[in-house]
C-alpha positions as CSV (number, residue, x, y, z in Angstrom):
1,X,35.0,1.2,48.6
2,X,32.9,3.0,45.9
3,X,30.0,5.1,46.3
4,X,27.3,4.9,43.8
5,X,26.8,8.4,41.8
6,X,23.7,10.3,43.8
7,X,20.9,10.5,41.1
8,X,19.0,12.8,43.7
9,X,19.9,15.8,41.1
10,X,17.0,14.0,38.6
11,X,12.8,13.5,39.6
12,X,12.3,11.1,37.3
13,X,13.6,7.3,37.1
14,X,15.6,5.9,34.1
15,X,14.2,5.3,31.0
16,X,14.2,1.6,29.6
17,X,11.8,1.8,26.9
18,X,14.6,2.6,24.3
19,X,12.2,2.4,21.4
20,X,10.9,5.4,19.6
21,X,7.8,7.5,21.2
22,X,4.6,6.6,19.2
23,X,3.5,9.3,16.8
24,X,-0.3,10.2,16.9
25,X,-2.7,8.6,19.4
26,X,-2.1,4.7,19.0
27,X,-5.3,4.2,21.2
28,X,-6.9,6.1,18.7
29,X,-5.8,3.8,16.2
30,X,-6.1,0.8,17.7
31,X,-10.1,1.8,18.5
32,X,-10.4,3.5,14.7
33,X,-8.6,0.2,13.2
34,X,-11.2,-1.8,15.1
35,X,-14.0,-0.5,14.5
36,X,-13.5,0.2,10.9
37,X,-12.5,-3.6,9.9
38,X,-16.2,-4.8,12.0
39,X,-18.0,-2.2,9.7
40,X,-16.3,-3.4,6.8
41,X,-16.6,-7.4,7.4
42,X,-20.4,-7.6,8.9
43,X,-21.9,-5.7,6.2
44,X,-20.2,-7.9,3.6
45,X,-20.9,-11.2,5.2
46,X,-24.5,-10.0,5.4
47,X,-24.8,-9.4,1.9
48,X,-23.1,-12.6,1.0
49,X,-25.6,-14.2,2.9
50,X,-28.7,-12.7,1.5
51,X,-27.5,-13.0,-2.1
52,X,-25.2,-16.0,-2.2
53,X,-26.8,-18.6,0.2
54,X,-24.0,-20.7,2.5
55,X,-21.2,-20.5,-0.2
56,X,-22.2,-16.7,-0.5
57,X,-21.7,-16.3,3.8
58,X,-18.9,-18.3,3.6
59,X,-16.9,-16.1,0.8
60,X,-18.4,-13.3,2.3
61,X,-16.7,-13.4,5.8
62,X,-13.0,-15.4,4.7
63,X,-12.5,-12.3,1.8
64,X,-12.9,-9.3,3.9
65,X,-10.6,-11.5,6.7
66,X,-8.2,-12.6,4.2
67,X,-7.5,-9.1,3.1
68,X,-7.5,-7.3,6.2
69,X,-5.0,-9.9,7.8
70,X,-2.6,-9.4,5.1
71,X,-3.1,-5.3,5.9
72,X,-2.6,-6.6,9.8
73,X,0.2,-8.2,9.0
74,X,2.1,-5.4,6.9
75,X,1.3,-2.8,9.3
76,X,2.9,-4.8,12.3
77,X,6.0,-3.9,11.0
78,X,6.3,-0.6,11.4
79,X,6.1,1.3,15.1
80,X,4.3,3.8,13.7
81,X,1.6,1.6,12.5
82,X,1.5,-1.7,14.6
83,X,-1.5,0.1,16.8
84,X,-3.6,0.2,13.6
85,X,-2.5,-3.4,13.1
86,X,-3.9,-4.3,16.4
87,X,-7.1,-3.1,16.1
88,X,-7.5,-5.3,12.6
89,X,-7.1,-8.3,14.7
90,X,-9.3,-6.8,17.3
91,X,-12.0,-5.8,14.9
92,X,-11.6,-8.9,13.4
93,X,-12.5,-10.9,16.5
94,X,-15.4,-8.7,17.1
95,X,-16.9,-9.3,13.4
96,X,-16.3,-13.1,13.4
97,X,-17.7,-13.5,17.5
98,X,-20.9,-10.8,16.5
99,X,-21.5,-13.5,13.3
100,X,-21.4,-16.5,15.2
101,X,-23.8,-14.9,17.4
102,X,-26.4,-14.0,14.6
103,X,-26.0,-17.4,13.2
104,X,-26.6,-19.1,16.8
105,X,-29.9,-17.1,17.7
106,X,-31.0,-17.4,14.0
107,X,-30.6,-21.1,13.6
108,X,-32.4,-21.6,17.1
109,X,-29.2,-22.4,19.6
110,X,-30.4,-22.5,22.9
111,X,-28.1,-21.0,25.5
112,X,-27.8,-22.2,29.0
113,X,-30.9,-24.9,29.1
């Protein structure tokens, strides 16, 4: 009967993530990426609004989305860059959710009862 070979002789277990290590701080990016695309969609669906009426809101929020899931989507690609990707969907999210919730309180939604 074999023996196993005694890995005692190494402290740490065996690697399995066989990808390469991230470069930079991809929380970092992910949190940058985030914020940057709400700063960059509120303020344009604001002045859309203001200037341009419902069409104007309505241009003003699919445009900056449009464009910044194309960016998402070409930065996935890459290891390097998919953390960056991420927080363009994240921010994203944030933008479209913090929008909905002006437009709720503004046109008079009640919540809860």
């Amino acid at each position: 009967m074999s023996e196993l070979p005694d890995d005692s002789s190494s402290d740490s277990p065996p690697r399995l993530d066989y990808a390469p290590e991230a470069e930079g701080r991809p929380a970092l990016h992910l949190c940058a990426g985030a914020v940057a695309t709400a700063a960059v969609i509120l303020p344009l669906t604001v002045v859309g609004a203001l200037f341009g009426g419902m069409p104007g809101l309505i241009v003003g929020l699919l445009f900056p989305i449009a464009i910044a899931a194309l960016v998402a989507s070409h930065l996935r690609r890459s290891q390097r860059t998919r953390a960056w990707a991420a927080g363009i969907w994240i921010g994203v999210g944030v933008a479209v959710l913090m929008n909905g919730l002006c437009w709720a309180l503004l046109s008079g939604v009640r919540f809860g009862g």
